[in-house]
C-alpha positions in Angstrom: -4.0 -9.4 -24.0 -6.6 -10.5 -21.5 -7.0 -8.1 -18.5 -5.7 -10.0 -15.2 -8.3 -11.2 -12.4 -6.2 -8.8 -10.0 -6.3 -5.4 -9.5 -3.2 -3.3 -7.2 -3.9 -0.6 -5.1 -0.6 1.6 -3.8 -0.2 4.1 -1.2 2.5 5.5 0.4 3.8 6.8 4.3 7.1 9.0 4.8 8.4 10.9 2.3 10.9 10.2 -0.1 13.9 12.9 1.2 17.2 11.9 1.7 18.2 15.4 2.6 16.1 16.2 5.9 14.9 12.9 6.9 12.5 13.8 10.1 14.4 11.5 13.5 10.8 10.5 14.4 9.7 8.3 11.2 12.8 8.5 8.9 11.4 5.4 6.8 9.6 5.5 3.5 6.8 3.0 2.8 5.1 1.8 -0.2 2.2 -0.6 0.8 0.9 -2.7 -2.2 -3.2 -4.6 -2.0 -3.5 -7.0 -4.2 -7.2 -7.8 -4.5 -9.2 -10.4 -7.0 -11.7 -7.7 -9.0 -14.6 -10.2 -8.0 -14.2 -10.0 -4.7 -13.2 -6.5 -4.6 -16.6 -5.3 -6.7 -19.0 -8.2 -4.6 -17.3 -8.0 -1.2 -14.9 -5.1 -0.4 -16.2 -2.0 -1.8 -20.0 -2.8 -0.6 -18.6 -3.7 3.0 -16.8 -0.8 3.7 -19.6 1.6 2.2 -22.1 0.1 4.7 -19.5 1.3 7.6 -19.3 4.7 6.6 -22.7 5.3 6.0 -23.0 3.6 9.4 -20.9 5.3 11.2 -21.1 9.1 9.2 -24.6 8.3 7.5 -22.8 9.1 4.0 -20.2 7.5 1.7 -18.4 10.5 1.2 -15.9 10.2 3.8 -12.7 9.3 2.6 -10.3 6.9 4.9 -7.0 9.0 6.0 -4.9 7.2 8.1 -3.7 10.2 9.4 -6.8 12.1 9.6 -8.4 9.2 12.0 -5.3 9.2 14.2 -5.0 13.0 14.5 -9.2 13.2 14.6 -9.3 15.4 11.9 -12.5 16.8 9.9 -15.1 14.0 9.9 -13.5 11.9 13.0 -12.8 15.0 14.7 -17.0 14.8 14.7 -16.8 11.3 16.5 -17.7 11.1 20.6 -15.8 7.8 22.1 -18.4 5.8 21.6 -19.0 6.6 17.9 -14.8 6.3 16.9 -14.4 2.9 19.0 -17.2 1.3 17.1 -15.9 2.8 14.0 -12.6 1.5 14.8 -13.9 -2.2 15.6 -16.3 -2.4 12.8 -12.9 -1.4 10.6 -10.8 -4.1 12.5 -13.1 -6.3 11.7 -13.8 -5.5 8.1 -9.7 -5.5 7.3 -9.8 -9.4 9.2 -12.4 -10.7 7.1 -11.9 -9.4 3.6 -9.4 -10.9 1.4 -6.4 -9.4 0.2 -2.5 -9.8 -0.3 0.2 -6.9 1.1 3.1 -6.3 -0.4 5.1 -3.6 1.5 8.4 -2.4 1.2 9.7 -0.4 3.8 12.7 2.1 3.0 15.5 2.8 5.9 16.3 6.4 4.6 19.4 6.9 7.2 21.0 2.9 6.2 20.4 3.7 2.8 22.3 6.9 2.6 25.4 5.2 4.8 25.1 2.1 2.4 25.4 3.8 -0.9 27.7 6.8 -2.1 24.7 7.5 -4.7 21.6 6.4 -3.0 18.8 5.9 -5.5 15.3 6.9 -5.3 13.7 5.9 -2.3 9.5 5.9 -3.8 11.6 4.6 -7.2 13.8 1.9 -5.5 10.3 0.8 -3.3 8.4 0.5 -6.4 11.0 -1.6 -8.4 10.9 -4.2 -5.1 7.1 -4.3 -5.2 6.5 -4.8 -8.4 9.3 -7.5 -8.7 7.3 -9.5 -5.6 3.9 -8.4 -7.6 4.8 -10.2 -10.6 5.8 -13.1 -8.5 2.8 -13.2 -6.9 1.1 -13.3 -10.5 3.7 -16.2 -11.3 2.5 -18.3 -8.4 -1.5 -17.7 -9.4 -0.9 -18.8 -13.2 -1.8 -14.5 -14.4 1.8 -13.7 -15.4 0.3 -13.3 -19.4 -2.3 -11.0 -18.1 -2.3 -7.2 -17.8 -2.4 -6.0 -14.7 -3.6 -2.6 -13.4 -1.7 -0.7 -10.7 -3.8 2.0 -8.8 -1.1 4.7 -7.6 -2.0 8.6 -5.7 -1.8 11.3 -7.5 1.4 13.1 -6.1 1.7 16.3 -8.6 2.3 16.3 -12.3 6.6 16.1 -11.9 5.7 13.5 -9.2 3.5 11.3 -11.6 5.9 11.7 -14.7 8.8 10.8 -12.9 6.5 7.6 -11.0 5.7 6.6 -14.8 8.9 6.7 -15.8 10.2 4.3 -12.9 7.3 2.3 -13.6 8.1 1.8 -17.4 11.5 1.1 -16.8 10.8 -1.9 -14.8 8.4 -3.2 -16.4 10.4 -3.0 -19.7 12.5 -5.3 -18.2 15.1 -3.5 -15.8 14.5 -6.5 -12.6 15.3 -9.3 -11.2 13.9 -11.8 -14.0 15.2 -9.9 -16.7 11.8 -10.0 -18.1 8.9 -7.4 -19.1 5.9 -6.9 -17.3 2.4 -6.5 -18.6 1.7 -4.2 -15.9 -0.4 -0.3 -16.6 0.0 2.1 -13.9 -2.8 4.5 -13.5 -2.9 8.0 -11.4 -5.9 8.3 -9.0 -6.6 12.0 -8.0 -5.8 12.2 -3.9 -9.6 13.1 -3.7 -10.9 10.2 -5.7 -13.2 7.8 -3.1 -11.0 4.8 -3.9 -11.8 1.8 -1.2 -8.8 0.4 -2.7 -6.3 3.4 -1.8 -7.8 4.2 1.5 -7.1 0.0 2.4 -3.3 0.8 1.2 -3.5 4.2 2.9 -4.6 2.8 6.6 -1.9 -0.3 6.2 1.3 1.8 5.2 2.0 3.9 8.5 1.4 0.9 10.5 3.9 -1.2 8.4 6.8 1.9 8.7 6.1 1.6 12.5 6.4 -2.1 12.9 9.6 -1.7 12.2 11.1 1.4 13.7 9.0 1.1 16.8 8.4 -2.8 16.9 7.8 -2.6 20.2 4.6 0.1 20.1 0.7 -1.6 20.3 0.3 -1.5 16.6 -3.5 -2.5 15.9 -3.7 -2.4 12.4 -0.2 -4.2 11.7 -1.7 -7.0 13.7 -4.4 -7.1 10.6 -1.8 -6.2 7.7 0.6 -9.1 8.8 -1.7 -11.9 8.5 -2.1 -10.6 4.9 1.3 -10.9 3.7 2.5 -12.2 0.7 4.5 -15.4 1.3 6.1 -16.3 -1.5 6.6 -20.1 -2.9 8.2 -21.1 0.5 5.9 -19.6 2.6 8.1 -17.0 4.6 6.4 -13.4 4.3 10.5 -11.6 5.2 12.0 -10.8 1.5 8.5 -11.1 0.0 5.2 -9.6 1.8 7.4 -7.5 4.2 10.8 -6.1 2.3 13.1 -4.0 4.7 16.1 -2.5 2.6 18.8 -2.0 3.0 
């Protein structure tokens, strides 16, 4: 089987818990970049190299959402002037690059009234995103194709348990009845992955933009113009998938 145009890059925000869920951010969120390898290879990876050896003078720095917001080891390093170029120069790299989100964004507290025997939350999220991947791949004629999907590294129970959720669906356990041609692959949390980091920097954003709509939310402003619409155009159900 030929290998699909597109390549998937997942990251997550929350954690997956249904026994202390934290008050201040009890959603889970798996955010899904879909990126053609061409453009990915020629465009993405070069572009955001040349803005970390701008802004740090190396590529070494890996993108943490959480480290930049909390200023941690490199940005911890950054003056004001330094982090708001850094953070323009970003804005503006996410705007212009091309990409397609998928995001599914887990109520943890609705999901445990809902349901006497609440599945999964990462498990259930990856079901939903892979279901709206594969129409995606419908829509661009790559549906006989295998796709790779880039997932972090979350420990070896973690990854097994990820793989088997991942086989199942793709054996044919969703909405289409259908199998997948998809291969998940594990990517160590310290691997330099542009693709992760892009997934990393969206997910948060995308958890807030929903439990706190009303907050300035920069980088949602970016992710939401790079929603997957689906074949009638509306991104609700499809780019942006709120359950329950």
């Amino acid at each position: 089987m030929p290998h699909s145009e597109y390549i998937v890059f997942v990251d997550e925000s929350g954690d997956h818990s249904l026994t202390s869920i934290d008050s201040g951010y009890p959603v889970f969120v798996l955010c899904f970049c879909i990126f053609s390898k061409a453009h990915y290879s020629n465009e993405v990876v070069p572009k955001l190299k040349a803005i970390k050896f701008e802004t740090f003078g190396h590529d070494l720095v890996i993108l943490h959402e959480s480290d930049i917001r909390n200023k941690r080891g490199n940005f911890s390093l950054l003056n004001k002037e330094l982090r708001d170029a850094f953070m323009d120069s970003l804005t503006t790299f996410m705007e212009e690059i091309d990409f397609t989100v998928i995001s599914v964004i887990i109520d943890k507290e609705k999901h445990k009234e809902k349901y006497s025997l609440p599945e999964h939350p990462y498990h259930l999220a990856l079901q939903f995103g892979l279901e709206r991947i594969y129409s995606f791949l419908h829509q661009n004629g790559e549906t006989d194709k295998s796709l790779h999907v880039v997932c972090e590294s979350r420990g070896p129970k973690e990854d097994k348990e990820l793989e088997l959720a991942f086989r199942r669906v793709c054996a044919g356990i969703n909405r289409t009845n259908r199998p997948y041609s998809f291969n998940v692959l594990m990517a160590d949390k310290k691997s330099n992955s542009e693709g992760l980091q892009i997934a990393d920097l969206l997910a948060r954003p995308i958890g807030l933009s929903v439990f706190k709509p009303s907050q300035p939310n920069r980088a949602y402003e970016v992710a939401k113009e790079k929603f997957f619409k689906g074949r009638y155009g509306t991104i609700n159900g499809n780019g942006r998938k709120i359950f329950p």
